[in-house]
C-alpha positions as CSV (number, residue, x, y, z in Angstrom):
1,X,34.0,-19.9,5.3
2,X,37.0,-20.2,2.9
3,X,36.7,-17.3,0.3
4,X,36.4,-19.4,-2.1
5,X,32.9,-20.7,-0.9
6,X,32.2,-17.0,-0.3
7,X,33.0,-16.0,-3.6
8,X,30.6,-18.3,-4.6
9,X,27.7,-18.2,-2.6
10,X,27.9,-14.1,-3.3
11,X,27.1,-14.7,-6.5
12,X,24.8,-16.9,-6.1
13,X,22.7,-14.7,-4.2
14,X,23.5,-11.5,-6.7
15,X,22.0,-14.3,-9.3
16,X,18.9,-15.1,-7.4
17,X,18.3,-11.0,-6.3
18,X,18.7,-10.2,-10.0
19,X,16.1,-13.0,-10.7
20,X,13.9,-11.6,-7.9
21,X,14.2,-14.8,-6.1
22,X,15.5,-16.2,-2.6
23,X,18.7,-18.4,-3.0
24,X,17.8,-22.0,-3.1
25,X,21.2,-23.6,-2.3
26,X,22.2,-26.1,-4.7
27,X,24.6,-28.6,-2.5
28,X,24.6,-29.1,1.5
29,X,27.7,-27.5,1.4
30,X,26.3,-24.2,0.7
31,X,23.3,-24.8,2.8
32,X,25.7,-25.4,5.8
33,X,27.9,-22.5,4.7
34,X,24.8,-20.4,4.3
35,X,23.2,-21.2,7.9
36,X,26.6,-20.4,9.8
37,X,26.2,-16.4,8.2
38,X,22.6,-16.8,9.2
39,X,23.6,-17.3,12.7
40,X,26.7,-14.7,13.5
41,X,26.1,-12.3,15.8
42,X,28.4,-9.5,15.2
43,X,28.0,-9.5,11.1
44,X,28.4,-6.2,9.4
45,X,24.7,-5.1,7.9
46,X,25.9,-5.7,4.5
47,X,27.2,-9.1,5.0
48,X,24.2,-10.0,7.3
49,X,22.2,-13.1,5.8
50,X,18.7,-14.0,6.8
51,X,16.5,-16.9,6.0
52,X,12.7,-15.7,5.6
53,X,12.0,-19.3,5.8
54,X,13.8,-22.5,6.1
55,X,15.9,-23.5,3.3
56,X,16.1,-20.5,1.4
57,X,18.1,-17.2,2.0
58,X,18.7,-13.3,0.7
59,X,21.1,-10.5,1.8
60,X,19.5,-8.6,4.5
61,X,20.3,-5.4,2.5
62,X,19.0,-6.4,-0.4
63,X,15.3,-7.6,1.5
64,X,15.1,-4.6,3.6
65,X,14.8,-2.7,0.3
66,X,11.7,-4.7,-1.2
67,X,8.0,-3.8,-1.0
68,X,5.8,-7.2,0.8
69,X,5.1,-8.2,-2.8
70,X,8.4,-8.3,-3.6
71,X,9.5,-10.2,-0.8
72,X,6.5,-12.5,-1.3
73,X,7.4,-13.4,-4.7
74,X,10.8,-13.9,-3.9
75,X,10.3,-16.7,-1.1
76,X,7.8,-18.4,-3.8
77,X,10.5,-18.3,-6.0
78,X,12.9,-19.7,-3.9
79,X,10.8,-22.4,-2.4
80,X,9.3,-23.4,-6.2
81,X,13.2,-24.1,-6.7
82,X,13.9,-25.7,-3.5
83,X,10.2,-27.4,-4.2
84,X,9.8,-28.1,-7.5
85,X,7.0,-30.1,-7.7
86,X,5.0,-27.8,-4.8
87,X,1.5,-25.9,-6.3
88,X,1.6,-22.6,-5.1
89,X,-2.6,-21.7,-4.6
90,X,-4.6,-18.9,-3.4
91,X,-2.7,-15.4,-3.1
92,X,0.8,-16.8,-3.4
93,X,-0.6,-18.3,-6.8
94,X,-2.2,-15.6,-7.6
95,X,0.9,-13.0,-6.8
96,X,2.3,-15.0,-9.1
97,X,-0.3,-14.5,-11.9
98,X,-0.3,-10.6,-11.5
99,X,-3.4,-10.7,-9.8
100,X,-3.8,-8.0,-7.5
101,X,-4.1,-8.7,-3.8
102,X,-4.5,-7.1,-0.5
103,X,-0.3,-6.8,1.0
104,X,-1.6,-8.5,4.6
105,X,-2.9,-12.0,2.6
106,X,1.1,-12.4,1.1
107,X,2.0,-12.5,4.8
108,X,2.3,-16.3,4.6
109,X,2.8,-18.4,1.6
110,X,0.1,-20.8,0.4
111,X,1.2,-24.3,-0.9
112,X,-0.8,-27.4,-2.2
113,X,1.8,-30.3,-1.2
114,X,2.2,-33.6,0.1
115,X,1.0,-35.3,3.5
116,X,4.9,-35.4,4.4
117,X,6.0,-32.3,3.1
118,X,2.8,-30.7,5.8
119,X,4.6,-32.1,8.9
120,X,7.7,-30.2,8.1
121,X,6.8,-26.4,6.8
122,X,7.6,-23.7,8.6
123,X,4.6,-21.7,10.2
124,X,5.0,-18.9,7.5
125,X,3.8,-21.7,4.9
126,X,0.4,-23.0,4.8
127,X,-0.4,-26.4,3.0
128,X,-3.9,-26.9,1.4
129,X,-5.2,-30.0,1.0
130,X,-7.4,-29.0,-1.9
131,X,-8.0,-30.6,-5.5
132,X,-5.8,-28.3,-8.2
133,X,-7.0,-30.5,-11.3
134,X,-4.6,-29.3,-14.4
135,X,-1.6,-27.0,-12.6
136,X,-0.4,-24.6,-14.8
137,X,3.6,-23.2,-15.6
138,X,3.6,-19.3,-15.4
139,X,7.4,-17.6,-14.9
140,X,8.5,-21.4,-14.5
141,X,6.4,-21.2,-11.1
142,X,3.2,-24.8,-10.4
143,X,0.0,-22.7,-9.7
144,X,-3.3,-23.7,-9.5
145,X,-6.1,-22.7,-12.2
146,X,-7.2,-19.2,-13.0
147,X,-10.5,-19.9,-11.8
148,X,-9.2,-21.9,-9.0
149,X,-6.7,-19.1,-8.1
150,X,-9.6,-16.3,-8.1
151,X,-12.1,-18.4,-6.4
152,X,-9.7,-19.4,-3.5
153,X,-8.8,-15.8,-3.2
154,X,-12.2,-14.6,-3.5
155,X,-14.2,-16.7,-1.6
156,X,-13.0,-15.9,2.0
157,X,-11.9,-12.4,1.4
158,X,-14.1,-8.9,2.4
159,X,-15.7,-7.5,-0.4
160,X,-13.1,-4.8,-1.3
161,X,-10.2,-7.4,-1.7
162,X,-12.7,-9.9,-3.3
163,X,-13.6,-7.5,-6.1
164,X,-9.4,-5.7,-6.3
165,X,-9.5,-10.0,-7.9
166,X,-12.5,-9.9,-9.8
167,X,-11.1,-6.8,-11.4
168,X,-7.8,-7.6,-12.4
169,X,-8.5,-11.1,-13.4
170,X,-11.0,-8.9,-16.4
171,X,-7.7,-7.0,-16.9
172,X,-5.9,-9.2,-17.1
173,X,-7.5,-11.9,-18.9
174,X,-9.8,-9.2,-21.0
175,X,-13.0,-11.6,-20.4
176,X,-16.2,-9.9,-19.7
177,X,-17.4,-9.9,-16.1
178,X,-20.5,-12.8,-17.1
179,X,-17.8,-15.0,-19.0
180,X,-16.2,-14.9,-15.2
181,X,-19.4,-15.2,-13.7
182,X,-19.7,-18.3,-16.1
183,X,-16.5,-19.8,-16.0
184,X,-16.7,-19.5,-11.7
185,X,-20.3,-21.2,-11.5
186,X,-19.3,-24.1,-14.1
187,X,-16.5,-25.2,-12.0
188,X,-17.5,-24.4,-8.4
189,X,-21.3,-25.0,-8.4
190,X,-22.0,-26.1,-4.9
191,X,-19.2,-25.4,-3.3
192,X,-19.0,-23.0,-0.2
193,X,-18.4,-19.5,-0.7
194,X,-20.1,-19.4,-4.3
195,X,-22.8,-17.6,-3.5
196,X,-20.5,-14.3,-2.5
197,X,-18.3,-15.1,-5.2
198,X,-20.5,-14.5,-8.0
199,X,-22.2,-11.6,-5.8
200,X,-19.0,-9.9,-6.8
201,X,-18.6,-11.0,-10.1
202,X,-21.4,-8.7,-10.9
203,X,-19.9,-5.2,-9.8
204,X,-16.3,-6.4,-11.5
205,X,-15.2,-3.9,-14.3
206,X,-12.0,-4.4,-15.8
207,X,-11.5,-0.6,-16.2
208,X,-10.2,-0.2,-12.8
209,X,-6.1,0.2,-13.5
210,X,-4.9,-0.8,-9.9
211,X,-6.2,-3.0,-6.8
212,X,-5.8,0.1,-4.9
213,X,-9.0,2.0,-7.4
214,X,-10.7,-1.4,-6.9
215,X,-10.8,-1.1,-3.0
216,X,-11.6,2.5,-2.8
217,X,-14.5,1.9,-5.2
218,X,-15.8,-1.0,-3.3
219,X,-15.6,0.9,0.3
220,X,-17.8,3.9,-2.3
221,X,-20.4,0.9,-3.1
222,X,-20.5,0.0,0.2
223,X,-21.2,3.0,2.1
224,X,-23.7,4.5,-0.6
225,X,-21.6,6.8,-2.8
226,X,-23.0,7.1,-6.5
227,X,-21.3,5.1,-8.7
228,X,-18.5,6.7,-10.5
229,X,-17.5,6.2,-14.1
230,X,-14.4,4.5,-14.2
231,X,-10.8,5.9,-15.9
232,X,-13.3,8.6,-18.5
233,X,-10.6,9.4,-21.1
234,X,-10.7,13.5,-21.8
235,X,-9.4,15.5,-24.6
236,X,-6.7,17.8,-24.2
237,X,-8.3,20.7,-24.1
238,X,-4.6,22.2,-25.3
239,X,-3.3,19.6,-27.9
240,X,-6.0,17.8,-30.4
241,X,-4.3,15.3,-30.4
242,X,-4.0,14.6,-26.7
243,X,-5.9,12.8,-23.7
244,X,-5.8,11.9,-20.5
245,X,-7.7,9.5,-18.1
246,X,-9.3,10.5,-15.3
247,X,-9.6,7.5,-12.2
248,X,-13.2,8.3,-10.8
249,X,-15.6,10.6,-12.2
250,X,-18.5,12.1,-10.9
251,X,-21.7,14.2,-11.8
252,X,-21.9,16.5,-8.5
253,X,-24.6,17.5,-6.8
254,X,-24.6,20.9,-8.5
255,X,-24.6,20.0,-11.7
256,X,-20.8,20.5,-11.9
257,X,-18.6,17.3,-12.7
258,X,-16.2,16.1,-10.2
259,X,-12.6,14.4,-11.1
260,X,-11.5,11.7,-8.1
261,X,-7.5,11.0,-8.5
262,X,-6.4,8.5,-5.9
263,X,-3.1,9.5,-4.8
264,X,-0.8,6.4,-4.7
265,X,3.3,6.4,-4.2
266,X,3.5,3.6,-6.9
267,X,3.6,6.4,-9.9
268,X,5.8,8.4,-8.0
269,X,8.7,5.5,-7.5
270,X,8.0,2.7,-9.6
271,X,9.6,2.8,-13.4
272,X,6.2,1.2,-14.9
273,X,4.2,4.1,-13.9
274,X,7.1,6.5,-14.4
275,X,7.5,6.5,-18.4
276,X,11.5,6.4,-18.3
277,X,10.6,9.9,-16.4
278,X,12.5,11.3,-13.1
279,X,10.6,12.0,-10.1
280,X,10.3,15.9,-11.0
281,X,9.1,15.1,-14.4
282,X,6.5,13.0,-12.7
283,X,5.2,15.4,-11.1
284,X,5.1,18.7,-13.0
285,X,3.6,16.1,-15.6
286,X,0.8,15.5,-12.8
287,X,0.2,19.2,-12.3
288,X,0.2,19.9,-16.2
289,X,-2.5,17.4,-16.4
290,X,-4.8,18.6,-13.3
291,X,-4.5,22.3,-14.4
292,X,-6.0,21.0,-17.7
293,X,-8.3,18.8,-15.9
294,X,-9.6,22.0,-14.1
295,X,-10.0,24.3,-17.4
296,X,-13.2,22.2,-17.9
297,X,-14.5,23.5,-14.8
298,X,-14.3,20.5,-13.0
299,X,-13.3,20.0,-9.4
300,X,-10.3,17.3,-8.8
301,X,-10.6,15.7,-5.5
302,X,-7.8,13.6,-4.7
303,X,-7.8,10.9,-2.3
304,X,-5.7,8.4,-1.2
305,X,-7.0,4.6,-0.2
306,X,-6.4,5.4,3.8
307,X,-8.6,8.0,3.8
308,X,-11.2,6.1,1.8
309,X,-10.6,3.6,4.5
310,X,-10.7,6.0,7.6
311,X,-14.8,6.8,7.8
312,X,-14.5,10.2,9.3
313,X,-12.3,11.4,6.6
314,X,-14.1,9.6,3.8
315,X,-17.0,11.5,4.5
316,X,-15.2,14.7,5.0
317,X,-14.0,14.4,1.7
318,X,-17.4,13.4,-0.1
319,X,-19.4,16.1,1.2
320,X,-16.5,18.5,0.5
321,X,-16.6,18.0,-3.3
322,X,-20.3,17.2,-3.2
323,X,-20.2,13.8,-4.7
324,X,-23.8,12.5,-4.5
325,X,-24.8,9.8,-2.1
326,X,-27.5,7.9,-0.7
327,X,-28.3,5.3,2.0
328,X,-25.6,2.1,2.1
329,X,-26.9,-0.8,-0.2
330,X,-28.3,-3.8,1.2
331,X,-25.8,-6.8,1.6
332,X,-26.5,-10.6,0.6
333,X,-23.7,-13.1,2.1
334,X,-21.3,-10.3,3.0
335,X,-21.9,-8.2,-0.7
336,X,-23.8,-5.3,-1.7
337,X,-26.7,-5.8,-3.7
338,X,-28.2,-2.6,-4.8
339,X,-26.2,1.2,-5.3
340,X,-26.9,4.4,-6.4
341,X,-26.3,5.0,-10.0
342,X,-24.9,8.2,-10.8
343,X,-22.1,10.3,-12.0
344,X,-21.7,10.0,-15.6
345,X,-23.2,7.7,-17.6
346,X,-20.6,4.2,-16.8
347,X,-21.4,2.5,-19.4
348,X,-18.7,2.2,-22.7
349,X,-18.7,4.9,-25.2
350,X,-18.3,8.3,-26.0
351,X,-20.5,11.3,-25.6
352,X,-20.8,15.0,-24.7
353,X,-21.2,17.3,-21.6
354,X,-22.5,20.9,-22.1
355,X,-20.7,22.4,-19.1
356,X,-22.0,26.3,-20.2
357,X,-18.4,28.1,-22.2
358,X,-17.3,24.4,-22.1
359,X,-18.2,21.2,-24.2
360,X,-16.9,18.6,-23.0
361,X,-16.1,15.7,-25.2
362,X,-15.0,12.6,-23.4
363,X,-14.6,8.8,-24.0
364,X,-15.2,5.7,-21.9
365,X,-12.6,3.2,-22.3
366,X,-14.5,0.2,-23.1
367,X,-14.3,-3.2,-21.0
């Protein structure tokens, strides 16, 4: 490769990483130059190109640094500029659309696209032969409806991933969980699947911050935990003007009120949850706020989603902080149908807790 070319072709891939895209080569010439790095064996690491799938290519140093979201988006990206008439659907579409989904669905990427274009994609890509109606532009990306997008996603998915969509499509969107119960029965009446997918609609709650809260609540419903309130903003108990939220919230079985964090690394490394903030800040922010958490009298039991997942310890941990429970809920078409209502009251509004030297003021963030 003449260094010219590689001059080139280097910045053509710092463009595409600083877009958050794979390189979609513009000329043959590239694509030719591009394949011949692919296949050198003795390449030093930085100089090492890979091709996640055909036609499209990143720095191996740059993709060994990205999170499976990242690199998901990326390849859509790159193919959406390679294929610009391609409808990206179900979780690449809805990736796109901010809507959170489970890591192991992004493994392959999810295309509505021509008879001819089928014979030809890689086994990473999977065509759907599926009717998209009116596709939709978002960040210069095809992708199917909204209510196509959450219904694809939703439909074949176990109830925790089903309802991490249900929840951020409220959060996102800001709709109410009946105007999505609405919206997916108007447009998919009869279809198969719709039956589950409204079964969720009705424990969606856009209050829930994170896909990873949406899971760990669901595995709760499922195994017979009390229903928590979600993200109860407190008063600062040291500055009037302050407040925190707290994720999960509990009354406990003694009368005492129980605070559930789940412990994620996202607020610890990524710059949206950060605040401009370095990682010390972070956290002596974190133990600021549980200290105050704890002048209430209240217990903080932190958790993180694998040991929601992991029975043994999930139990461990509930009878531990004495989080009320009852018998699992029965389950129509794969989705619980009854809980235990408890904790404090999760309905929107604000109200008051007599916890003896302590009142507690405290505020539900509304829908």
């Amino acid at each position: 490769m003449s260094r010219k070319v590689d001059e080139r072709i280097g910045a053509e891939l710092a463009r595409a990483e600083a877009e958050g895209s794979c390189l979609a080569p513009a000329s043959r010439a590239d694509c030719a130059a591009l394949q011949r790095r692919v296949r050198r064996r003795r390449t030093a690491e930085e100089d090492r190109i890979i091709s996640p799938v055909p036609g499209i290519y990143a720095r191996w140093v740059h993709w060994r640094s990205l999170k499976p979201p990242q690199r998901a988006l990326g390849i859509i990206r790159g193919l959406a500029a390679l294929h610009p008439d391609w409808v990206f659907c179900g979780p690449s579409a809805a990736l796109v659309r901010g809507i959170s989904v489970s890591w192991a669905s992004l493994r392959r990427t999810h295309v509505v696209c021509g008879p001819r274009d089928g014979k030809r994609l890689a086994a990473r890509i999977v065509r759907h032969q599926i009717d998209v109606g009116e596709a939709e532009v978002v960040g210069g990306i095809r992708v199917t409806s909204l209510e196509r997008t959450a219904f694809d996603c939703m439909r074949d998915a176990r109830f925790p991933d089903a309802l991490a969509v249900a929840d951020s499509v409220l959060r996102l969107t800001g709709m109410g969980r009946g105007a999505l119960r609405r919206l997916l029965r108007r447009s998919f009446a009869g279809h198969r699947g719709i039956a589950r997918v409204l079964a969720t609609c009705d424990w969606a709650d856009s209050r829930a911050e994170s896909g990873g809260e949406s899971v760990a609540r669901a595995i709760m419903i499922e195994r017979g935990v009390a229903l928590p309130a979600i993200q109860v903003r407190l008063a600062d108990p040291l500055d009037e003007d302050g407040w925190f939220r707290v994720d999960f919230t509990w009354l406990g079985k003694d009368g005492r009120p129980v605070a559930g964090e789940l412990d994620g690394l996202v607020k610890y490394v990524d710059p949206a949850f950060m605040g401009g903030l370095g990682l010390e800040a972070v956290i002596a922010g974190e133990r600021r706020r549980e200290a105050r958490i704890t002048a209430y009298n209240m217990r903080v039991a932190r958790f993180s989603l694998g040991e929601v997942v992991n029975e043994a310890s999930f139990w461990r941990w509930v009878r531990l902080y004495g989080i009320p429970f009852g018998p699992p809920p029965e389950c129509r078409h794969g989705v619980p149908v009854r809980a235990l209502a408890g904790g404090w009251n999760p309905s929107c509004g604000a109200g008051e807790m007599d916890l003896g030297t302590w009142r507690l003021e405290y505020q539900v963030v509304a829908a």
